[in-house]
C-alpha positions as a printed Julia matrix, in Angstrom:
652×3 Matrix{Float64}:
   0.88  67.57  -28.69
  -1.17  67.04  -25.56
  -1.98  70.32  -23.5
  -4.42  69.74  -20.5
  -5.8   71.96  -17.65
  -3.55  71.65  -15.41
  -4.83  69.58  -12.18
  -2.9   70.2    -8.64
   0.75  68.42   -8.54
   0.44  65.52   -5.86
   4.25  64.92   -6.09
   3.26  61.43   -5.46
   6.45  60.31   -7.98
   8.24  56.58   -7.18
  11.44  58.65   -6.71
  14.05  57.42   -4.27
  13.25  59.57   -0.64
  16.18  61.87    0.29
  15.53  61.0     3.58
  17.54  57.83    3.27
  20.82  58.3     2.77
  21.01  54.28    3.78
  19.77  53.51    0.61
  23.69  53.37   -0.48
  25.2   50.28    0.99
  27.38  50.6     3.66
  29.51  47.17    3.2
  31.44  47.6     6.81
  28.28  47.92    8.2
  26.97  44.75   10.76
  24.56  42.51    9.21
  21.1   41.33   10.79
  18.65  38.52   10.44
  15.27  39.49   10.08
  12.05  38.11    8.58
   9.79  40.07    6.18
   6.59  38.34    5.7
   7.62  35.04    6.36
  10.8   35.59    4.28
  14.59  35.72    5.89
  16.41  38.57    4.76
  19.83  40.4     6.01
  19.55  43.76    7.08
  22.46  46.88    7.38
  23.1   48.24   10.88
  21.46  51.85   10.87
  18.89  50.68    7.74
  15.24  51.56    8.77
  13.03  48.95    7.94
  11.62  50.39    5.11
  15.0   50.53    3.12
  15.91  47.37    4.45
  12.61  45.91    2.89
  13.28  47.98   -0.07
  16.78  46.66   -0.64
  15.68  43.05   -0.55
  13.03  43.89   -2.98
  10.3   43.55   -0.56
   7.71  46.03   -1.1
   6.16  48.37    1.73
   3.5   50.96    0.78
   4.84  54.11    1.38
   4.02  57.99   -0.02
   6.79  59.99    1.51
   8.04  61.5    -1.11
   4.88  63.83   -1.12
   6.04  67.27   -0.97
   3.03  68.43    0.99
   4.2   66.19    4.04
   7.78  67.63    4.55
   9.75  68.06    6.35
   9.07  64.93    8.72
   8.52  62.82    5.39
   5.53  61.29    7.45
   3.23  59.49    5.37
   1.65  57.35    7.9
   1.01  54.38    4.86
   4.31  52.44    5.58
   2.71  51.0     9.23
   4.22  47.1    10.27
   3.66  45.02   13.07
   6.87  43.9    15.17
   7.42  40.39   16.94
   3.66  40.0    16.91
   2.87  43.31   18.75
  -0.48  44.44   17.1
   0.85  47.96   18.14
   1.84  49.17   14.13
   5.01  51.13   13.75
   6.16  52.85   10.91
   8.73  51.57    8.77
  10.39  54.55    8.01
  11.05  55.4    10.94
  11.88  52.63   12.9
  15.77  50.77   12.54
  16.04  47.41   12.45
  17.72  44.47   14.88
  18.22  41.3    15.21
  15.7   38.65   15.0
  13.47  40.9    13.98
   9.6   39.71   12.77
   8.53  41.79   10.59
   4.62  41.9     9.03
   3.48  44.34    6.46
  -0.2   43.18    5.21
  -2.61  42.46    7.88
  -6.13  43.43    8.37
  -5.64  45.55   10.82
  -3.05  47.71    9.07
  -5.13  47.74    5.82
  -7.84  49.21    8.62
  -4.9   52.22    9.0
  -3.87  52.9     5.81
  -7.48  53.13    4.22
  -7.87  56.28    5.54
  -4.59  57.81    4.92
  -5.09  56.96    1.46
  -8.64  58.5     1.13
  -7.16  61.43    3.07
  -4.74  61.56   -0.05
  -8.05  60.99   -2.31
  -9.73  64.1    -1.1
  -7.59  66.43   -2.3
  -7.03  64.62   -5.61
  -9.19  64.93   -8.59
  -7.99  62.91  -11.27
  -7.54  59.21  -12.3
  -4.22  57.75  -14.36
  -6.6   57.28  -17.33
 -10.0   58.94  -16.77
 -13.2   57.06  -17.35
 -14.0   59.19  -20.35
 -11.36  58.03  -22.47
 -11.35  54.46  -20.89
 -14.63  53.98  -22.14
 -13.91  55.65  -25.48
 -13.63  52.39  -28.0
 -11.33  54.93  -29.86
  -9.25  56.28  -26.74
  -9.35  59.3   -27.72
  -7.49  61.93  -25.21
 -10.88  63.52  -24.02
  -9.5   65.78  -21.15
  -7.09  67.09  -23.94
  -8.72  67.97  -26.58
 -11.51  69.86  -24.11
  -8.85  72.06  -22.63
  -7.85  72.89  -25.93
 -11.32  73.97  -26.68
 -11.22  75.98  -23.58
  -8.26  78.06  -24.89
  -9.82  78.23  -28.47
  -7.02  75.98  -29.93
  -9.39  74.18  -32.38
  -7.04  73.18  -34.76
  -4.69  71.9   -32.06
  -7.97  70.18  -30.61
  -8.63  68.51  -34.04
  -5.43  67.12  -34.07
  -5.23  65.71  -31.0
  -8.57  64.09  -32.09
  -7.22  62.87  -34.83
  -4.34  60.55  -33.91
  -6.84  58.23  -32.35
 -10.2   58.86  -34.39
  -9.49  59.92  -38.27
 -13.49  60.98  -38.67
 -14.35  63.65  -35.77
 -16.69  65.37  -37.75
 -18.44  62.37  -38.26
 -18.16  60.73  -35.63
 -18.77  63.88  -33.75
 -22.51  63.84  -34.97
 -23.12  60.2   -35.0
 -21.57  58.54  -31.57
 -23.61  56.55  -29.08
 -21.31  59.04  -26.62
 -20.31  55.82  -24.01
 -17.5   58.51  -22.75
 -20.96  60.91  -21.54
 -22.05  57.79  -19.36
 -19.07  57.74  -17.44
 -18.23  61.33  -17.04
 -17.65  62.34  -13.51
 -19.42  65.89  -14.19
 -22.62  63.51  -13.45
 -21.68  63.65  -10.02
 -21.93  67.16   -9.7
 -24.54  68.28  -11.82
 -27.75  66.2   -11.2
 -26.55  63.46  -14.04
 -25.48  66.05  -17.01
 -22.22  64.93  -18.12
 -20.32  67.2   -20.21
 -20.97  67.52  -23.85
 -17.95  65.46  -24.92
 -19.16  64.71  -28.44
 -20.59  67.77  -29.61
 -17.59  69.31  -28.75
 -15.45  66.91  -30.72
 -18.1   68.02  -33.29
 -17.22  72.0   -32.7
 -13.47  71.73  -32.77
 -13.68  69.9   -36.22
 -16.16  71.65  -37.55
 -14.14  74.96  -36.93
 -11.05  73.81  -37.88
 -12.66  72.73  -41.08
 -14.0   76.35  -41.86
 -10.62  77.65  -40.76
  -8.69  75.13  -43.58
  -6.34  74.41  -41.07
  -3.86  71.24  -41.44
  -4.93  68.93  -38.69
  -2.8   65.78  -39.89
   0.79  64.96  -40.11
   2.02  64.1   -43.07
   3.2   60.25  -43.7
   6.72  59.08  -43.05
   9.0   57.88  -45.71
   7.7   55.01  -48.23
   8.36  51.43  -46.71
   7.51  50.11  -49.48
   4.87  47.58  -48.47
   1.1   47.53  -49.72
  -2.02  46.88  -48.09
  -5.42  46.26  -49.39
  -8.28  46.91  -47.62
 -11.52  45.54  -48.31
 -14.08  47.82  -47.38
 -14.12  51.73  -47.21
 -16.5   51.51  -43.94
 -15.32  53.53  -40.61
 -13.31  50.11  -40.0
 -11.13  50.28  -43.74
 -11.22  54.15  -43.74
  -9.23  54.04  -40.2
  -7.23  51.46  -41.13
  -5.95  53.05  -44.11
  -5.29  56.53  -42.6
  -2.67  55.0   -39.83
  -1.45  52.92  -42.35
  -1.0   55.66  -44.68
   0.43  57.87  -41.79
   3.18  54.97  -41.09
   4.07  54.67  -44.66
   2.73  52.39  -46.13
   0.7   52.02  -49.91
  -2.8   51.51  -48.91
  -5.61  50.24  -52.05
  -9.1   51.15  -50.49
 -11.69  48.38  -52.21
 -15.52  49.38  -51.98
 -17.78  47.36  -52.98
 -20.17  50.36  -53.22
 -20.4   53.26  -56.22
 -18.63  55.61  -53.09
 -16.81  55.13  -49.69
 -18.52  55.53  -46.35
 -20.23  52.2   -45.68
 -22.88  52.43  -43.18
 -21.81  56.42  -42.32
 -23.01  56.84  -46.41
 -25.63  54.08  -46.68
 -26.68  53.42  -43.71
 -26.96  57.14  -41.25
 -29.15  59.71  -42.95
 -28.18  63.41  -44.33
 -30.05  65.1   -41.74
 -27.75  63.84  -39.24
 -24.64  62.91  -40.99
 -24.69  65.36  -44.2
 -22.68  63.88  -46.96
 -20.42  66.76  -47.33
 -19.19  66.25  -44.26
 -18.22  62.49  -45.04
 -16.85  63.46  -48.17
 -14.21  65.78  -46.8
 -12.87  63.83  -43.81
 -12.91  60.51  -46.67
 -10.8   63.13  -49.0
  -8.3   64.21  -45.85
  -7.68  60.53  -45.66
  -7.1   59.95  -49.93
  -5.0   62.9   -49.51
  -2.11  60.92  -47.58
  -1.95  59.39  -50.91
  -4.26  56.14  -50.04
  -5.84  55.08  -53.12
  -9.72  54.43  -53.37
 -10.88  51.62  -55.62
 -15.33  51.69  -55.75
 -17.38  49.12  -57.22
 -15.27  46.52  -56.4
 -16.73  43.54  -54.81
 -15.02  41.07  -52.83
 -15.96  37.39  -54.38
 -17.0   39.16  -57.65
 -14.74  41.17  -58.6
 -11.6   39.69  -57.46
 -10.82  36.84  -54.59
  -8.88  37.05  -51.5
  -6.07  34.79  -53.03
  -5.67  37.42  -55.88
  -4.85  39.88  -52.75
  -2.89  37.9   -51.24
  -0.26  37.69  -54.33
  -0.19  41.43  -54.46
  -0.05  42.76  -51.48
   1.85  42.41  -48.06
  -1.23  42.08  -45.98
  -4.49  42.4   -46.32
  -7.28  43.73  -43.45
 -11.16  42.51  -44.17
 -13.39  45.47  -43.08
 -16.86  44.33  -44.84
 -18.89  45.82  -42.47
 -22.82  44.04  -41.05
 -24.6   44.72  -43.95
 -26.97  41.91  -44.17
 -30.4   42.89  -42.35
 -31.89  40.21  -39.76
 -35.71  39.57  -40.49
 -37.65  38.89  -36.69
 -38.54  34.69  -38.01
 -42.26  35.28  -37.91
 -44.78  34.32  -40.07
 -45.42  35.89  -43.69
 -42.78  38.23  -43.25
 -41.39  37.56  -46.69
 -44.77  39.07  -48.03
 -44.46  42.08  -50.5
 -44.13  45.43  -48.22
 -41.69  43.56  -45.52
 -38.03  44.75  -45.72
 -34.9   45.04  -43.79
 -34.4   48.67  -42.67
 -30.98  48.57  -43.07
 -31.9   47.71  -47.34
 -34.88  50.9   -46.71
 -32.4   53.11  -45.55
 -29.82  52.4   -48.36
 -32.43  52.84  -51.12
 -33.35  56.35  -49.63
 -29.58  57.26  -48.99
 -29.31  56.81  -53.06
 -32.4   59.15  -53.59
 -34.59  56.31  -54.61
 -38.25  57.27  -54.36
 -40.66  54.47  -53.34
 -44.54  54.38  -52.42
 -44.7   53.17  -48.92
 -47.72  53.74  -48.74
 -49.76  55.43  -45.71
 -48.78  53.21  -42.73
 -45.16  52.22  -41.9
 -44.17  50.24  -38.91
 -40.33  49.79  -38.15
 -39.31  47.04  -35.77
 -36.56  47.58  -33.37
 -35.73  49.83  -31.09
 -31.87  50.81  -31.71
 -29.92  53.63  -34.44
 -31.57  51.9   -37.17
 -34.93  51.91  -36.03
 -34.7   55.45  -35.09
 -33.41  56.45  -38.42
 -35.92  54.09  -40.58
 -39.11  55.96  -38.61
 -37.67  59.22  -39.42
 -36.66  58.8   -42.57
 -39.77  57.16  -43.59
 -41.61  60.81  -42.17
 -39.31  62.41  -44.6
 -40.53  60.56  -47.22
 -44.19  61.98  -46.37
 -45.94  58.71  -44.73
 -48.41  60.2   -42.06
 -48.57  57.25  -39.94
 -45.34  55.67  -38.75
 -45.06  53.54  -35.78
 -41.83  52.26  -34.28
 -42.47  49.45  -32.16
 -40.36  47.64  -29.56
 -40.31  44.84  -26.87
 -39.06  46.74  -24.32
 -39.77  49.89  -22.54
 -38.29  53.53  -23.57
 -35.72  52.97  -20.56
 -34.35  49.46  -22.46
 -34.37  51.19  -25.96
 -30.56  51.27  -27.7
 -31.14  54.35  -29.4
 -29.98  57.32  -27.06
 -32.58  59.14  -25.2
 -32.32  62.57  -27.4
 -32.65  60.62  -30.91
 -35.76  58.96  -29.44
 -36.94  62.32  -27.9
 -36.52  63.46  -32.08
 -38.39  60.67  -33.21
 -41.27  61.89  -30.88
 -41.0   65.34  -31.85
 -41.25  64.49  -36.36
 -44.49  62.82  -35.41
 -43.85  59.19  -35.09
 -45.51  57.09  -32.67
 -43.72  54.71  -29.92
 -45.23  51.57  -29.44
 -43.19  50.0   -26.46
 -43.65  46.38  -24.73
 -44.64  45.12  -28.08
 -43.82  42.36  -29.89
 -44.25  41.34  -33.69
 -46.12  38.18  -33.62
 -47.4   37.4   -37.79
 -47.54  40.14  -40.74
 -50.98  40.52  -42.16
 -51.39  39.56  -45.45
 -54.04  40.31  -47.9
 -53.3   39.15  -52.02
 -49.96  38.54  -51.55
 -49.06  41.99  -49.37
 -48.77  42.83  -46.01
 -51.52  45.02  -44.98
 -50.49  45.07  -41.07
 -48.51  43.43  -38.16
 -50.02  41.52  -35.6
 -48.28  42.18  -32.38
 -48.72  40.84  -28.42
 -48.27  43.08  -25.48
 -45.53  42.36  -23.3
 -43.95  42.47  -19.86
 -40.68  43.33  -18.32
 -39.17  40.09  -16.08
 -35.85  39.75  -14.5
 -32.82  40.95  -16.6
 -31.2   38.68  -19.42
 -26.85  38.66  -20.27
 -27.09  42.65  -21.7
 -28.33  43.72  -17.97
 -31.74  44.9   -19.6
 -34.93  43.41  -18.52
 -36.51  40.6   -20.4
 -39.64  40.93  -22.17
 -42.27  38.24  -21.6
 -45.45  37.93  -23.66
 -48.51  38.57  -21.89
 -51.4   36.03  -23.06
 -54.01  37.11  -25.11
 -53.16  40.49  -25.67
 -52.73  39.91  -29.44
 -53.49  43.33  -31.41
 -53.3   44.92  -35.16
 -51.54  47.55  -36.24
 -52.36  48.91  -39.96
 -48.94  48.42  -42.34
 -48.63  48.99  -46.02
 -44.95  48.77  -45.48
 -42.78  46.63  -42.58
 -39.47  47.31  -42.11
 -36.98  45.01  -39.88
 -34.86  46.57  -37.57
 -33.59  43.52  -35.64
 -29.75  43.56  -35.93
 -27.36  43.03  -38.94
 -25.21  39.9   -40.04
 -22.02  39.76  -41.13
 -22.27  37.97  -44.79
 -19.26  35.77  -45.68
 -20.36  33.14  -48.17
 -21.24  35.36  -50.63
 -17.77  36.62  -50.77
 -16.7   33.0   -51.55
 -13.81  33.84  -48.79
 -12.47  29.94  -48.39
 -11.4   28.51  -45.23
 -11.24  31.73  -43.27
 -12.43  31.03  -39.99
 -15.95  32.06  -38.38
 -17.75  32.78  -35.45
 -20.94  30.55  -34.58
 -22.42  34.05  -34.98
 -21.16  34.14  -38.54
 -18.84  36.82  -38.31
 -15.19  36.3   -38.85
 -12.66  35.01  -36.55
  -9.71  36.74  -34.98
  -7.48  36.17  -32.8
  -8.3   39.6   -30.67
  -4.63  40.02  -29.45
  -3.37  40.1   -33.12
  -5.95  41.03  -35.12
  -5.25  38.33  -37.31
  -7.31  35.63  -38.84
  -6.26  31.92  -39.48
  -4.94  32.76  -42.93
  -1.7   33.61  -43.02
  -0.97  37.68  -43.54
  -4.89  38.67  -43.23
  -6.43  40.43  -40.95
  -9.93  41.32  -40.31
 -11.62  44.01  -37.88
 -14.71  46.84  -37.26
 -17.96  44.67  -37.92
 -16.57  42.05  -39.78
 -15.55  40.59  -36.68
 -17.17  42.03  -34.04
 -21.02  42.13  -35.32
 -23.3   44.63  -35.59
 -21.44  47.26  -33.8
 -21.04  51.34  -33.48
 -18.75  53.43  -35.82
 -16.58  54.16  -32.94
 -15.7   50.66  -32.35
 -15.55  50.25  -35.63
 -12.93  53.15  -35.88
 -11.42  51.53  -32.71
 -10.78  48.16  -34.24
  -9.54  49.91  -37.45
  -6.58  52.08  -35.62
  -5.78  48.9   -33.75
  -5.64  46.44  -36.68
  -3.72  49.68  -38.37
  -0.54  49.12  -36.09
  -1.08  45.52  -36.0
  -0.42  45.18  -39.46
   2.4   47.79  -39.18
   4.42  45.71  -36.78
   3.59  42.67  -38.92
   4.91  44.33  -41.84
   8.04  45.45  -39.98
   8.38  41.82  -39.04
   7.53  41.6   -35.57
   6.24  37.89  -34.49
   2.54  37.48  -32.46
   3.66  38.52  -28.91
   5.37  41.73  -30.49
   2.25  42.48  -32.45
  -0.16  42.04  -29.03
   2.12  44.04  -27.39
   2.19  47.23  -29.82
  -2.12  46.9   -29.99
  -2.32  46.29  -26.19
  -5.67  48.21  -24.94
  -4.99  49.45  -20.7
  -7.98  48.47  -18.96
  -7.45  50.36  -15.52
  -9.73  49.92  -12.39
 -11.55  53.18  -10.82
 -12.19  53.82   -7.6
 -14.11  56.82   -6.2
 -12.68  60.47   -5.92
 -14.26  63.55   -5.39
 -14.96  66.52   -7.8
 -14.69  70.7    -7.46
 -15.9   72.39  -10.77
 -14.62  75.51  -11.52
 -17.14  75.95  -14.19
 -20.67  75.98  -12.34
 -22.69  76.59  -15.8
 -24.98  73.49  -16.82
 -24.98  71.21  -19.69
 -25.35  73.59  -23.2
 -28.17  72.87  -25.02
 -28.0   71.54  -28.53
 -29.2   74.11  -31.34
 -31.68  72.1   -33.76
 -34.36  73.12  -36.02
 -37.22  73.96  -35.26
 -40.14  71.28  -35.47
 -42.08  73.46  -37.91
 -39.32  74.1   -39.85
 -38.44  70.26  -40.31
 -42.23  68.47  -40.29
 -43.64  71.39  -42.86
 -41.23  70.22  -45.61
 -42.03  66.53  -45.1
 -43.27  64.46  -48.17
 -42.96  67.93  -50.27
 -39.1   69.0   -50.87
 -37.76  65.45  -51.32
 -37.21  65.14  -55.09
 -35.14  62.29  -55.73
 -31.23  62.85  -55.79
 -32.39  64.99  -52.46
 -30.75  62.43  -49.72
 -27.57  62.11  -51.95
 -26.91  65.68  -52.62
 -23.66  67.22  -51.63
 -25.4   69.39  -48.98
 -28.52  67.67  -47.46
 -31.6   70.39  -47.75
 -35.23  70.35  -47.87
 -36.96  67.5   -45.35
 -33.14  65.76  -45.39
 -31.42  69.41  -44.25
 -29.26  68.67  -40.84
 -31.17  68.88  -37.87
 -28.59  69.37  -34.98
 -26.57  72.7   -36.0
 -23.99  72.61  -33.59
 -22.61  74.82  -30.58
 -22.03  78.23  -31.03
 -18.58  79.26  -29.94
 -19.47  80.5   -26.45
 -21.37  77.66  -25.74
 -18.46  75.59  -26.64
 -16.18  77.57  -24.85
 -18.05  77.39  -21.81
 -19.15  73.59  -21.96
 -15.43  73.19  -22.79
 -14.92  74.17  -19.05
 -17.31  72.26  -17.36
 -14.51  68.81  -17.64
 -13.89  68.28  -14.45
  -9.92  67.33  -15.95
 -10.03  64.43  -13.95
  -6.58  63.01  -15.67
  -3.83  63.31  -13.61
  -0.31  64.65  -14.37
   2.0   62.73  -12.59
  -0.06  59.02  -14.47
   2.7   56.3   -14.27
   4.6   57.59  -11.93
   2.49  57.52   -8.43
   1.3   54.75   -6.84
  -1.33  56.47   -5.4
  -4.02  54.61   -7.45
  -2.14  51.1    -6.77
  -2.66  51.59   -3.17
  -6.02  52.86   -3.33
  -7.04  49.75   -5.33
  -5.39  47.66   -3.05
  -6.0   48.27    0.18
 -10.39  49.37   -0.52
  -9.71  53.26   -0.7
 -12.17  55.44   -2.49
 -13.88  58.37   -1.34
 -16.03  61.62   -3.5
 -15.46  64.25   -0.95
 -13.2   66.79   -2.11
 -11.4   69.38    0.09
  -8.45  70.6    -2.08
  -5.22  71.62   -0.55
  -7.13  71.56    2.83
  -7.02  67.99    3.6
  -2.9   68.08    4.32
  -3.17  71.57    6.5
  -0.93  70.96    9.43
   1.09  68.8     7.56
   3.49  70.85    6.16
């Protein structure tokens, strides 16, 4: 169930006008020859030109349905030019004759009906799909779930959540938020969107402590099985809407528990582990069956799946750390972050000594400089090509990194690791500079010569990017990427073996757990359709992602409160325990405490309520049905001024 805040009615519906009663055909009527842009049609006696257009399937842009306009029905969009008269008309309103030349698309009647339309634009504050959940990789119904929030319906919130995105409360703590980047509140308060995540975070969070249902239960057995090879956010999603559509779903980790890079990779004090474990368990509990320590190419081979089950969908995750290729940096000390992080996950204790530097500048880096405070190393260092502006990680898990004590070192690059009997003592980095921007629309670095320095480093850790590793998995003769990652055919899902698909990071790369849950929810009703027997076009059709244009429109808040502040603890709270209460088992206990306790605690209710109310609603309630958008697109219109109701006065 979908329940939004209501946004004004445009009445801007593709319904047939009353106006017309010529739309019936009248056959005793006299016939007439006209011409329609450039194409001969026969008109009725009495038929205005719209309806005669309309009849022959000839499309003129017209709004008169729009309740606001009656009674005269006059829209002012359907304007033609007559017998080469540059003087428009309006099709409506005007009958046609014989001989008649008719032109609807010219540049001077675009010049008209751009400003009707933006007239139509400023009193309308909503797109068909808003940007939020356009640029959600999960699609989740953003405007929804908000005004549930709004109304305290956190359950009914959770749920709506849920039949896009299976993990809110994770994902709720742990998203990259590319729905706050778009949000239109930006444009009215000073570039503070609206707290979309944290209030995905809230609504689960409550309707956790409430022990509310907030998932339906599955339909009937089909009877089909699907294995799953990986428990990641990719697998996990997978198996949820697979489970939901009733099918037997085997979960196969390669790992002692499910979670992937959410468990091995994200650490407690952001992503507790109690959390994971009860949105993994909501997903078991639709009766998919979890299978750890299995590894693919190990344990079993992809043929031995293919005998037993209907399908199978390849969700191994990135996994395999990238080093930087410079010299010595196979020395003792030098790591991938990505191996650092999963060690400390575990509860392993390890002497890194008292200087830690942590290449990279993205999630990983972030959590490797952090962690490594945890762990009780006074100096850390987190160096990076770029500047802070460039840096992947989001601007508040930087500001955290600054606040525990590590050090940015920006327009750096590693050049050698230091070595000393065998170990890397340090890393010997060159200053940089920003030049013109490369394919990701960031600025490239470029060295600057001679500007070679050292920074002290008992322990390096790599946070370049991760690979996807296939050959290990002795997977034969599935097909791969140049990048290494595996092949699919993104309309279907499907690889080039028969009845496997693959999906999350897999195939896409190093990538976010939202796109990861994205790919998983797609490949879920991929394989459904498959399963129910549809062919390739079928299956692209049931996974087929909208990708809408925008164009501007204004926005009227009704909530004029500013963005609510996340709770966290305080920096005394979190730096005094560092290096003290992290005995090992610490990072893998059911509730992170100690230096590893959660740092973000979450809205309170009235902050929630209130941020809740700050969504502009910018989703409108007539989508599919108006043309409004269509024309606006078409014909240049766009406009952020916002009048309301006003801008039709004296049309009514």
């Amino acid at each position: 169930m979908t329940t939004h805040v209501l946004v004004q009615d445009l009445g801007l519906t593709k319904t047939r006008s009353t106006h017309y009663p010529q739309w019936l055909r009248n056959d005793g009527a006299a016939l007439y020859n006209i011409t329609v842009d450039g194409i001969a049609i026969q008109a009725q006696d009495g038929d205005s030109i719209l309806v005669a257009a309309s009849k022959a399937g000839i499309t003129i842009p017209a709004m008169c349905a729009n309740p606001r306009i009656k009674p005269t029905g006059d829209c002012g969009l359907c304007v033609v030019e007559l017998n080469g008269n540059p003087q428009a008309v309006k099709a409506c309103e005007t009958k046609v004759c014989e001989g008649m030349l008719v032109v609807t698309n010219s540049p001077a009647l675009t010049a008209l009906r751009k400003p009707i339309l933006n007239t139509y634009l400023t009193s309308h504050n909503a797109f068909c799909l808003p940007p939020c959940s356009y640029s959600c990789p999960a699609g989740i119904d953003i405007p929804g779930y908000l005004g549930l929030i709004a109304q305290k319906k956190y359950v009914e919130a959770t749920a709506l959540i849920k039949e896009k995105l299976p993990l809110p409360q994770v994902i709720g703590r742990v998203c990259p938020r590319p729905c706050e980047s778009v949000c239109r509140r930006s444009q009215v308060d000073e570039e503070q969107p609206v707290a979309i995540c944290s209030l995905k975070r809230f609504a689960a969070d409550r309707a956790r402590e409430l022990g509310a249902a907030t998932q339906p239960k599955p339909k009937a057995p089909t009877g089909k099985k699907v294995a799953v090879v990986g428990a990641g956010p990719a697998g996990l999603t997978t198996a949820y809407y697979l489970a939901l559509e009733g099918h037997k779903v085997t979960l196969l980790e390669a790992q002692e528990a499910a979670g992937g890079m959410l468990r091995y990779g994200i650490p407690p004090y952001r992503l507790p582990n109690q959390v994971l474990d009860d949105e993994i368990n909501d997903i078991l509990a639709l009766g998919v069956e979890l299978k750890t320590n299995q590894r693919l190419g190990r344990d079993y081979l992809l043929e031995s799946l293919t005998d037993s089950y209907d399908a199978v969908f390849i969700a191994i995750g990135a996994c395999t750390g990238k080093m930087a290729r410079i010299k010595n940096e196979n020395a003792v000390g030098v790591m991938p972050a990505v191996d650092f992080l999963a060690k400390a996950n575990r509860g392993e204790r390890f002497d890194l000594g008292q200087n830690v530097v942590v290449i990279g500048g993205g999630f990983t880096a972030a959590d490797a400089v952090r962690t490594a405070r945890r762990m009780g190393v006074p100096n850390v260092t987190l160096s990076y090509r770029r500047s802070r502006k460039e840096m992947p990680a989001s601007p508040h898990e930087i500001h955290d990194c600054e606040v525990e004590g590590v050090i940015l070192d920006l327009l750096s690059a590693p050049v050698e690791v230091k070595v000393e009997n065998g170990r890397a003592v340090g890393l010997i980095c060159q200053r940089m500079r920003l030049g013109e921007p490369d394919a990701s629309g960031r600025r490239s670095p470029e060295p600057v010569v001679g500007s070679e320095y050292l920074i002290p480093a008992d322990t390096i850790l790599q946070a370049i990017s991760q690979d996807v590793d296939v050959k290990s998995l002795q997977i034969n003769n599935i097909g791969t990427t140049r990048w290494g990652s595996i092949e699919v055919d993104e309309a279907t899902m499907k690889t080039n073996l028969p009845g496997i698909f693959a999906g999350g990071d897999a195939s896409l790369g190093a990538a976010t757990a939202v796109e990861a849950i994205g790919q998983g929810r797609r490949a879920a009703f991929a394989i459904d359709a498959f399963l129910r027997g549809a062919d390739d076009r079928a299956i692209a059709k049931v996974i087929e992602i909208e990708r809408p244009k925008f164009f501007d429109i204004g926005a009227w808040p009704k909530q004029h409160a500013k963005l609510a502040v996340m709770p966290v603890l305080p920096k005394e709270k979190r730096v005094s325990v560092f290096g003290k209460d992290v005995a090992p088992g610490d990072t893998g206990a059911v509730s992170a405490c100690g230096a590893y306790a959660e740092v973000e605690l979450g809205f309170t209710e009235e902050q929630a309520i209130t941020e809740a109310e700050r969504c502009l609603q910018c989703v409108c309630q007539a989508a599919g049905t108006c043309n409004l958008q269509k024309y606006s697109l078409e014909f240049g219109a766009g406009t952020k001024e916002y009048v309301g109701p006003l801008a039709f006065a004296g049309k009514a």
